[in-house]
Every structure is written in C-alpha cells, then in structure tokens.
N, C-alpha and C positions, 0 to 999 in steps of 0.2 A: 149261638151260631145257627143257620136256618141255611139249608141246602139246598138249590134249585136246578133241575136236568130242563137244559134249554136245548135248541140245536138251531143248527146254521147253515143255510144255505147256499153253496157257491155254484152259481149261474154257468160259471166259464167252464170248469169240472163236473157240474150235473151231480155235485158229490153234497150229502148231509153231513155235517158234523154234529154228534150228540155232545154236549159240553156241560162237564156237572160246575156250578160256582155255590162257592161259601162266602156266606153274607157273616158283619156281623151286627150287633143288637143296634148298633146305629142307622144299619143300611147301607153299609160302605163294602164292595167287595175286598174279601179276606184272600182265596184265589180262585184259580180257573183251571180247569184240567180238562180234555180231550179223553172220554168214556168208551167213545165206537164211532164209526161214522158208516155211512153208504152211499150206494148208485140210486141218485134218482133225488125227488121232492121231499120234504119230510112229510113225513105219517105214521101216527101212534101206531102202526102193528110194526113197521121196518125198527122203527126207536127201539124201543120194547126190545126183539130178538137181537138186534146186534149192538145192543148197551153191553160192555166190556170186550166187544170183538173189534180189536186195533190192528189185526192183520188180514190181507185181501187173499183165499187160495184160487186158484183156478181149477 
C-alpha cells in the first residue's frame, strides 16, 4: 500500500482541502480521507501546519 497527501482546491469556499489516499500495489485507490483543510490556495507551509487540524476556532 503507498500513501499519497494531496489537497483540493475549492474556488467557491477559497477553502484547501488536505486529503490523505491509499493506493494499492495495482494502482487503484483503496480510500480517501479528509486530513485538514484551510482558508485560502494551497501551499506547502499552510498543508504542513494544518495537516490533522479538522476544526476551524475563532
């Protein structure tokens, strides 16, 4: 199995989703899970710090 942190970007929301998927030896995704997300574009420093953070505080 080979694991991949991808993220996703929604235009409408201005919100990143970081999203871990598990592959397996074929190539075929195994699943998909929701890791962290944020405000704004992706970019390796936001990914990085708010990889496990699924709640927004004010």
């Amino acid at each position: 199995m080979k694991v991949e942190i991808k993220t996703e970007y929604s235009a409408s929301g201005d919100m990143t989703f970081i999203m871990k998927e598990t592959i397996n030896e074929a190539g075929d995704p195994v699943s998909t899970e929701c890791v962290g997300w944020y405000y704004g574009a992706p970019n390796d420093e936001d990914t990085s710090y708010y990889m496990g953070k699924l709640k927004a505080e004010y």
